[in-house]
Legacy VTK file of the C-alpha trace (Angstrom):
# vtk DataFile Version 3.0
C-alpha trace
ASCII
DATASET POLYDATA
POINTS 80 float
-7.638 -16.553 -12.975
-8.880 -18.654 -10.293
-10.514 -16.775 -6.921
-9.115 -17.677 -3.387
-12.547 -17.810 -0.834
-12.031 -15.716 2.346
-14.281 -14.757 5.029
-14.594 -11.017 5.071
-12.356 -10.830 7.944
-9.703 -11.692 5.934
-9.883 -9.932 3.368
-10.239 -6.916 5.111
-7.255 -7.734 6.942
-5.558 -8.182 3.995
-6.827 -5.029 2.720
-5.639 -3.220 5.525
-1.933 -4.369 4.994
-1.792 -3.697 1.514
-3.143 -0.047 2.406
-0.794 0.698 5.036
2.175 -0.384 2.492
0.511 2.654 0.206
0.242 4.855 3.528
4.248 5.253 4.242
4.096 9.086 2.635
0.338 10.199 3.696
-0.142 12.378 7.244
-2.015 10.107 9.650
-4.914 11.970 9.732
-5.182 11.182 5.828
-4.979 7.600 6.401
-8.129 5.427 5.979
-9.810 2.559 8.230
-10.675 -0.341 6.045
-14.245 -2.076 6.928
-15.095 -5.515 5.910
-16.549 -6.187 2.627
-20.025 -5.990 1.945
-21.263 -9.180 -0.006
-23.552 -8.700 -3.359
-24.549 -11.247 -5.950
-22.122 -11.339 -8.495
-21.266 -9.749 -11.141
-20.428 -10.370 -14.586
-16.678 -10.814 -13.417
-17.875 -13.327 -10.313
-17.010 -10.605 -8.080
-19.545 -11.065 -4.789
-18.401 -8.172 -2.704
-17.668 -4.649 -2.760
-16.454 -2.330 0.530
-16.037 1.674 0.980
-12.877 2.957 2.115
-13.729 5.063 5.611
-11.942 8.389 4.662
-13.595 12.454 3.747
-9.765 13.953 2.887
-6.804 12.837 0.602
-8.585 12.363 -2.866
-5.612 10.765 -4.481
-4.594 8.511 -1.596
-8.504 7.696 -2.189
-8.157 6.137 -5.712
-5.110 4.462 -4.856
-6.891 2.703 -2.000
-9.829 2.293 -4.427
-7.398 0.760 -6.896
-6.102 -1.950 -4.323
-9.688 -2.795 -3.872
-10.630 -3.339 -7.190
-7.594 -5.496 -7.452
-8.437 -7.168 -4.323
-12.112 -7.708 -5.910
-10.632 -9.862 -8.569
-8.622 -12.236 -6.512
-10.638 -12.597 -3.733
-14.247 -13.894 -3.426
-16.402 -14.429 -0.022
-18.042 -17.888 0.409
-21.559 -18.291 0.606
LINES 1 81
80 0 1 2 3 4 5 6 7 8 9 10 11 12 13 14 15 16 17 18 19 20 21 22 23 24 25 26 27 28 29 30 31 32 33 34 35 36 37 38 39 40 41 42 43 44 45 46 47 48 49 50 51 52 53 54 55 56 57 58 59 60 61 62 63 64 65 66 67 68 69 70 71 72 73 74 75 76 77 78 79
């Protein structure tokens, strides 16, 4: 699968939308702010960046967020 190159401003953008489409059912207070994506070198899957989900409550809203990103990881790479 080929990698689309975004700046980390987009891809914490679209981060944030595909978060808020999980968020319909969670309380508010639950819901998490999504920061931009840290870069690292890459990995043995040519993923380059990595980003923690800004949250303390909701464990299982967590790993779905966490899930997104992972997915997100593998489509998504930021340039150089």
């Amino acid at each position: 699968m080929s990698k689309s190159i975004q700046t980390a401003e987009q891809i914490r953008d679209k981060a944030q939308r595909r978060v808020e489409q999980l968020a319909t059912d969670v309380p508010h207070h639950l819901r998490v702010r999504v920061p931009l994506p840290e870069r690292h070198p890459p990995d043995a899957s040519g993923r380059n960046w990595d980003m923690l989900a800004l949250n303390e409550s909701g464990a299982h809203y967590l790993r779905e967020v966490r899930r997104v990103i992972e997915d997100m990881r593998t489509e998504f790479i930021l340039p150089d």
